[in-house]
matplotlib code that plots the C-alpha trace (Angstrom):
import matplotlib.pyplot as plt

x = [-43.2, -44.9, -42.6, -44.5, -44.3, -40.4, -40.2, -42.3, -40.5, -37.0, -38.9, -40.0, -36.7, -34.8, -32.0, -33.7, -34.0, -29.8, -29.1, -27.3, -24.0, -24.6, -24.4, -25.7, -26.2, -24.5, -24.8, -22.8, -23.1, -21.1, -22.4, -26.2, -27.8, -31.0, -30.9, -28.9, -26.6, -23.2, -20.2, -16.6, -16.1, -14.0, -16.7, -18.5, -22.4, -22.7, -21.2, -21.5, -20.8, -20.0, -20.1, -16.7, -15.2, -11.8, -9.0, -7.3, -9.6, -12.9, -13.9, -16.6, -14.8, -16.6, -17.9, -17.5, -20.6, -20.0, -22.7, -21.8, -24.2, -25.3, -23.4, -26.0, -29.5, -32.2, -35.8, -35.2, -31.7, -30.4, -27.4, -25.7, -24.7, -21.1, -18.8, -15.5, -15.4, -13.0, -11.3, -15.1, -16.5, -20.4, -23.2, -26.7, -29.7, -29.9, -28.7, -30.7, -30.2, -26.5, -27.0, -28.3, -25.5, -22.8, -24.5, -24.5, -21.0, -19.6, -21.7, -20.1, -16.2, -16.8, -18.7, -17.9, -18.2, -14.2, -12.9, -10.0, -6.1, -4.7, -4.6, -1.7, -2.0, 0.0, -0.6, -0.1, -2.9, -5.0, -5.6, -5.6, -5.3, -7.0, -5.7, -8.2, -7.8, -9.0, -8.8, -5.0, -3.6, -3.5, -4.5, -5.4, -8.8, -8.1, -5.4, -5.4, -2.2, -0.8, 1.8, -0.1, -0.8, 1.1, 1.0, 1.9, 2.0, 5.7, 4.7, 2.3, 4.0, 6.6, 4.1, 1.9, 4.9, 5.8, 2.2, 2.1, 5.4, 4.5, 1.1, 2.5, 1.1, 4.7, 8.0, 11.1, 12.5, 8.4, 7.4, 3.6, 2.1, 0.6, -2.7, -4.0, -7.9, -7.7, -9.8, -11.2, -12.6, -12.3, -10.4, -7.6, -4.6, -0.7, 0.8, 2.0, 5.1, 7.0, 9.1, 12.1, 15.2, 19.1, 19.4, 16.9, 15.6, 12.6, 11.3, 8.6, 5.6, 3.2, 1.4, -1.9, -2.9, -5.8, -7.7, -7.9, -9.2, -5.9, -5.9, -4.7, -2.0, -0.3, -0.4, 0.5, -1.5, -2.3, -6.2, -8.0, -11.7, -14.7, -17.9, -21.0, -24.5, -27.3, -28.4, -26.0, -24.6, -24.5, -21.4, -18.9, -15.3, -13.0, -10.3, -7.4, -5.8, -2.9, 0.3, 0.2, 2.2, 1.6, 4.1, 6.7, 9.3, 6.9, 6.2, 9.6, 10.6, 7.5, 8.3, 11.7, 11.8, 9.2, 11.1, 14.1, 12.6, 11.2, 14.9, 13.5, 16.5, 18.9, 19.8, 16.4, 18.1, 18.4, 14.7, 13.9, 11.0, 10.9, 7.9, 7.3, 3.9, 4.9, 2.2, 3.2, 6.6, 5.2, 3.3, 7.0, 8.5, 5.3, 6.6, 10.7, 12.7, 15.7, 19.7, 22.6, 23.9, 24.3, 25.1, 27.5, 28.9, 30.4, 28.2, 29.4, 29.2, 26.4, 27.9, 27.5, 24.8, 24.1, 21.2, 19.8, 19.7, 16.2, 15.4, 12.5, 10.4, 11.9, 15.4, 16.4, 17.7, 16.8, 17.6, 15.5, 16.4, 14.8, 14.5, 11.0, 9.4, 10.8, 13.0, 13.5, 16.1, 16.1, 18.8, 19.7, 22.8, 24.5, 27.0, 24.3, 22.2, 25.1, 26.0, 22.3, 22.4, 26.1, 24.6, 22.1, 23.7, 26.0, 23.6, 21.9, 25.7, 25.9, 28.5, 31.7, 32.4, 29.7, 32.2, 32.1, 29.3, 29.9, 28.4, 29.1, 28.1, 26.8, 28.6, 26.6, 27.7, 29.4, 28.0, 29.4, 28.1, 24.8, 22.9, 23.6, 19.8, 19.8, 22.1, 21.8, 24.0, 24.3, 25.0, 21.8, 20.0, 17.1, 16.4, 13.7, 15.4, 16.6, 20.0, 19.4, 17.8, 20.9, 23.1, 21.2, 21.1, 25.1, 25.3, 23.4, 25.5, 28.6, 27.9, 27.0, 30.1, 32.3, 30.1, 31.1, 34.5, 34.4, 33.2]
y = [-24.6, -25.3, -25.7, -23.0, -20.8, -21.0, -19.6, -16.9, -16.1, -16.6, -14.6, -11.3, -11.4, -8.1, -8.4, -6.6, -10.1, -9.6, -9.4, -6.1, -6.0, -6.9, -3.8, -3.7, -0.2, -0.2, 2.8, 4.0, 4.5, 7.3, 9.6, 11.5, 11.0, 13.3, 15.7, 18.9, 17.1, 18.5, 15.3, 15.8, 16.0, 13.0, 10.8, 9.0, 8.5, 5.1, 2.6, 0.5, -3.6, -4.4, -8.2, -9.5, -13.1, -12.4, -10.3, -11.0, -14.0, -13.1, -10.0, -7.5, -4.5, -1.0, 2.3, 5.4, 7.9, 11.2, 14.3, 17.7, 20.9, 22.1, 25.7, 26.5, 27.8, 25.4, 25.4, 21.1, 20.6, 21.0, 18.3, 16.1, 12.2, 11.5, 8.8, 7.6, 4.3, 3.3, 6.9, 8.4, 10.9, 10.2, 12.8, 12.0, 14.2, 11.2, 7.8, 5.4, 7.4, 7.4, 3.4, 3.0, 5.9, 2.8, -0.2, 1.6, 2.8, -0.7, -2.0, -0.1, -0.4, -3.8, -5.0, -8.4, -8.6, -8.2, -5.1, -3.6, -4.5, -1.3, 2.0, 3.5, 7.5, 10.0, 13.0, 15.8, 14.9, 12.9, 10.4, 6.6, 3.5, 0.1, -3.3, -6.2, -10.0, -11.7, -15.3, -16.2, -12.7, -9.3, -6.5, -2.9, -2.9, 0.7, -0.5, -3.4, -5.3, -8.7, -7.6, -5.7, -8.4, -10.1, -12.9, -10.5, -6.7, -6.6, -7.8, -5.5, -2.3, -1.4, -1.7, 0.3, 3.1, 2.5, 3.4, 6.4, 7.8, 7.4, 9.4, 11.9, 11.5, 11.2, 12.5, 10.7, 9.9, 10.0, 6.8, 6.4, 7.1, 3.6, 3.3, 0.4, -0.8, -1.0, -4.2, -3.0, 0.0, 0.1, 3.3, 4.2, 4.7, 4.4, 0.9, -0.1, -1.4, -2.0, -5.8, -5.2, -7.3, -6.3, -9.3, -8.8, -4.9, -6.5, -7.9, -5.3, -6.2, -3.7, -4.3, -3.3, -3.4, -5.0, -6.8, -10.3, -12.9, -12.6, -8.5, -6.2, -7.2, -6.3, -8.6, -8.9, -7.8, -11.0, -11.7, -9.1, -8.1, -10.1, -8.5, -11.0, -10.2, -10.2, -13.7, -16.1, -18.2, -21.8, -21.1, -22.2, -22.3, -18.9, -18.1, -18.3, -15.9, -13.9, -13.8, -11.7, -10.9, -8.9, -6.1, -5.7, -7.9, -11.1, -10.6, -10.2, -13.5, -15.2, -13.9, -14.6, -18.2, -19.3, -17.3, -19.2, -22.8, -21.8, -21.5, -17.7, -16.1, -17.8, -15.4, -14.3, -11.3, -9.5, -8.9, -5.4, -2.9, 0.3, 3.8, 2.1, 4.7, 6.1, 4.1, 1.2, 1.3, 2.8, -0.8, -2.8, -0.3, -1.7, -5.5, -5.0, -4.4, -2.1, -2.8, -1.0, -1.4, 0.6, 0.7, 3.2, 4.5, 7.7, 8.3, 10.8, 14.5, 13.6, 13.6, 10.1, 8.1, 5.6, 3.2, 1.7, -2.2, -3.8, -6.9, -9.2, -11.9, -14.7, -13.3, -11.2, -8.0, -5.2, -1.3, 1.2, 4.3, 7.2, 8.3, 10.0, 6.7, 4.5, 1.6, -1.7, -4.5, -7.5, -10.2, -12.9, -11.2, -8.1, -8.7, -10.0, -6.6, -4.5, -6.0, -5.8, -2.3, -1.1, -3.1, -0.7, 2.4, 1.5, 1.2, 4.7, 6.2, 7.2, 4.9, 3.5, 0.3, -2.1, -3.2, 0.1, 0.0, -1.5, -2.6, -0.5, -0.8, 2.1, 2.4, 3.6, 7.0, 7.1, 7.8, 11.2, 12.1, 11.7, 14.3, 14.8, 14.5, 11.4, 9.5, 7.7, 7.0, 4.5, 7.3, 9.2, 7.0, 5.3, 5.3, 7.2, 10.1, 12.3, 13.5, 16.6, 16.0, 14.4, 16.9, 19.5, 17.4, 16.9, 20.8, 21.2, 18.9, 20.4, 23.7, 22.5, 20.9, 24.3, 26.3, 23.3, 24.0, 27.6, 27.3]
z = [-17.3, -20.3, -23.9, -25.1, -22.5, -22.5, -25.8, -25.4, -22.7, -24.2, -27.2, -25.4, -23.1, -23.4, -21.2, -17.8, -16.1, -15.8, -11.9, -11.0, -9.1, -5.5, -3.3, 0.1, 2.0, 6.1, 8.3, 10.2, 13.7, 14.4, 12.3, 12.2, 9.3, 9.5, 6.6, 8.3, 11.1, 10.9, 10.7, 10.3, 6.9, 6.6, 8.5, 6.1, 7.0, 4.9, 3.5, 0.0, 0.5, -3.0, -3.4, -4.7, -5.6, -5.2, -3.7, -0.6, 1.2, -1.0, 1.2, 0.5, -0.9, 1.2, -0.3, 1.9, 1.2, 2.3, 2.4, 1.5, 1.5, -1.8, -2.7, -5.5, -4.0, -4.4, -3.3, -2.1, -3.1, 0.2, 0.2, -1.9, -1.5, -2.8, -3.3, -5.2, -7.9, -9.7, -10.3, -10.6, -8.2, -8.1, -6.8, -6.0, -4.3, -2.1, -1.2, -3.0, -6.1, -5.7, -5.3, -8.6, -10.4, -8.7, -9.9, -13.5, -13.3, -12.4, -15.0, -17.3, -15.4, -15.5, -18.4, -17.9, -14.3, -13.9, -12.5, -14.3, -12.9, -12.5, -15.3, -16.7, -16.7, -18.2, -15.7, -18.1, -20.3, -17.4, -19.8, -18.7, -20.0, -18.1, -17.8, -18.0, -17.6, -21.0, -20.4, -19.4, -20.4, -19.4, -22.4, -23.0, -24.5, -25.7, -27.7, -30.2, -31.3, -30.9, -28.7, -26.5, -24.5, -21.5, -19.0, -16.4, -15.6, -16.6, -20.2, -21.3, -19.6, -22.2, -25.3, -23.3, -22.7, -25.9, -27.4, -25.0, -26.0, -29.4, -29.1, -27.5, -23.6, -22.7, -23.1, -23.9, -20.9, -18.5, -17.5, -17.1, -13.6, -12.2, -9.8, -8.7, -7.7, -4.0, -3.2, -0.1, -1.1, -5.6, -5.2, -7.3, -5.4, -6.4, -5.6, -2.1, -3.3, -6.6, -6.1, -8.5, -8.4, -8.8, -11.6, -13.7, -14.8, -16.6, -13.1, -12.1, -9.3, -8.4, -4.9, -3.4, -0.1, 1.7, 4.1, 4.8, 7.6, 9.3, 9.1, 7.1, 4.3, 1.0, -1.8, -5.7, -8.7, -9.9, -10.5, -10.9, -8.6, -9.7, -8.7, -7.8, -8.8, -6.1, -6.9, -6.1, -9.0, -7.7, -5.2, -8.1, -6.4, -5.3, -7.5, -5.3, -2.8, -4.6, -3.3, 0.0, 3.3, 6.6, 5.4, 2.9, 4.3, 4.7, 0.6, -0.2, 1.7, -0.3, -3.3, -3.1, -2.3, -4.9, -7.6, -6.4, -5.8, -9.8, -10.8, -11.7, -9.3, -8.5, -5.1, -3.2, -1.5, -4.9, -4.5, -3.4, -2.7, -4.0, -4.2, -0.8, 0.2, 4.1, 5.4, 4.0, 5.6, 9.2, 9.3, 8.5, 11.6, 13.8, 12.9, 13.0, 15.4, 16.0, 16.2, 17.1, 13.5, 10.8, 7.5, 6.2, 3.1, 1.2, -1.9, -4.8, -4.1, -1.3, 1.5, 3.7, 4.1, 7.1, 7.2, 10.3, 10.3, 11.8, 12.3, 11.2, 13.3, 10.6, 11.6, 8.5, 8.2, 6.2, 5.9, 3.7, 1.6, 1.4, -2.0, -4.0, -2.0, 0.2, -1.2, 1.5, 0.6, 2.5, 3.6, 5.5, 7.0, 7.5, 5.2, 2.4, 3.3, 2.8, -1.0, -2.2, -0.9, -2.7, -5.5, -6.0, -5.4, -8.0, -10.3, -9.6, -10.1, -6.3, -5.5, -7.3, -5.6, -3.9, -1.4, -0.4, 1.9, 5.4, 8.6, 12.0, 15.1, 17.2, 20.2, 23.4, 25.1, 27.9, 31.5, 31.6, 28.4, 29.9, 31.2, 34.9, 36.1, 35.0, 36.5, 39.9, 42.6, 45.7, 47.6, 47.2, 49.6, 47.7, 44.0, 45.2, 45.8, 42.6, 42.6, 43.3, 46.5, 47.4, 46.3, 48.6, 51.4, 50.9, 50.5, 54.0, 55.7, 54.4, 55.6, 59.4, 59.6, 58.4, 61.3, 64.0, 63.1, 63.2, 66.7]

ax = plt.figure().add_subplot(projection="3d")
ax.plot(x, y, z, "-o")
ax.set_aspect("equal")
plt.show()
């Protein structure tokens, strides 16, 4: 190319040469697509591959489209394409259409190609207020301030409450509502988990869950999304991987020991997970398993409370509350389990003493407390044979031996 035509090209340039965010279009196979096909309404009939360079292992983050009939009469209008980004609910007459309405709205979510962290809402008013990463910290481009910035989530929380109570979205004592981007699919959802810790009130990790190479997984809020435009950029490097675990347990244990090999904690087990979502914990019960301990305790004017103890693959312990979410604590032993738990309840004024929380063991019933049906005898013949079988052949032989007698 010639030095004059460069600059009449760099002279007439208006911006439309800018690559738009990478989205490919997948259908799926289990659904019809031909214009009146009936679906189940939670069956989506495609899918949006939005190209991301970051989240858990780099993966493509996927757009549900769902169809809907059109309640207003219309002579062509017939159905309408929908689908969720980033908090926004997006309707098109058809799919290509809806395509374009997603590349604009993460154009405009995004502006610099970085999706926002997580917002802060105050539900009364439904207003909310995004987090973006703007070189090494975290801000609120909404607001501007010095201190509203922050290295971490934790920073720039209390001058965001802070600006909120003073505004008026909040009461005195509300704390803002949190939702996170879910990498896999850029909804906005409520964090997975919360990591607090018993030593320090100002420790606060919000959690996401996604998908990686190695399955499904739940990670920290530490970088957030990058989207990739449809022409590659010259395959610079990944950020890396945040922080992330099979369940709740396996982040705790990470998070635990490098906080503690930092000199951040000086006692991992003082870590715990709280406004655990129900899902969240049903995938902890699918990787734990059960023991016939408990642990036990008398709380103030509620009665008392036992916990069951479960064991992890690594060969901790942990027990779980159940509270407005789900609160895990995890230990090394029973009797470390049993402190971090008193330790808490002492703090939310439900318990005096943290030694008073103890460790039982649950003591099997006894075989008559069983239910006769189900127990088995040698003298019933076979194990084949129910006991009631047996107890009508004993009957029959019983009463041929009174009539021998009699005669």
């Amino acid at each position: 190319m010639g030095i004059w035509s460069y600059c009449k090209r760099v002279i007439t340039d208006t911006g439309d040469g800018v690559e738009p965010v990478s989205i490919a279009l997948e259908r799926n196979p289990d659904a019809e697509v031909e214009i009146g096909a009936e679906n189940p309404p939670d069956l989506p009939l495609y899918t949006f591959r939005i190209g991301m360079r970051s989240g858990f292992g780099g993966a493509e983050a996927g757009l549900p489209v769902y169809r809907r009939p059109n309640p207003s009469p219309h002579p062509i209008l017939k159905e309408i394409y929908l689908c969720e980004v980033v908090g926004q609910r997006l309707e098109a007459a058809n799919i290509f259409s809806l395509k374009a309405k997603v590349q604009r709205a993460l154009e405009t979510i995004a502006p610099a190609r970085t999706l926002p962290l997580c917002y802060f809402r105050a539900q009364r008013y439904d207003y909310s207020l995004p987090v973006y990463e703007e070189g090494s910290h975290l801000v609120c481009p909404v607001l501007t301030g010095p201190k509203i910035k922050g290295a971490e989530l934790a920073d720039i929380r209390e001058p965001v409450t802070r600006w909120l109570h003073s505004a008026g979205y909040l009461l005195d004592e509300e704390e803002p509502e949190v939702q996170v981007v879910r990498p896999s699919d850029l909804r906005l959802v409520p964090p997975a988990a919360v990591i607090r810790c018993l030593d320090d009130d100002g420790l606060w990790m919000p959690t996401v869950e996604g998908v990686s190479a190695e399955g499904p997984v739940i990670g920290l809020l530490v970088h957030p999304a990058e989207l990739k435009a449809e022409a590659r950029d010259g395959g610079s490097p990944l950020p890396d991987a945040p922080p992330a675990g099979a369940d709740v347990t396996a982040l705790l244990r990470y998070v635990g020991n490098e906080l503690a090999r930092r000199g951040t904690l000086t006692n991992p087990w003082g870590l715990y997970a709280s406004d655990i979502r129900p899902e969240i914990w049903a995938r902890t019960e699918e990787l734990t398993d059960t023991t016939s301990r408990t642990l036990g305790c008398h709380l103030e004017g509620a009665g008392e409370l036992r916990l069951p103890i479960r064991h992890t693959a690594a060969g901790e312990v942990l027990a779980a509350i159940q509270e407005h979410g789900i609160t895990v604590f995890l230990a090394g032993d029973d009797d470390a389990l049993a402190a971090a738990v008193g330790r808490y309840l002492v703090g939310a004024e439900f318990l005096r003493h943290a030694g008073d929380v103890r460790v039982e063991v649950d003591r099997e019933a006894p075989s008559e407390m069983l239910d006769p049906a189900a127990i088995w005898t040698g003298g019933a013949g076979s194990a084949e044979e129910p006991l009631e079988a047996f107890a009508d052949r004993a009957q029959t032989a019983e009463t041929n031996d009174q009539e021998v007698a009699q005669a």
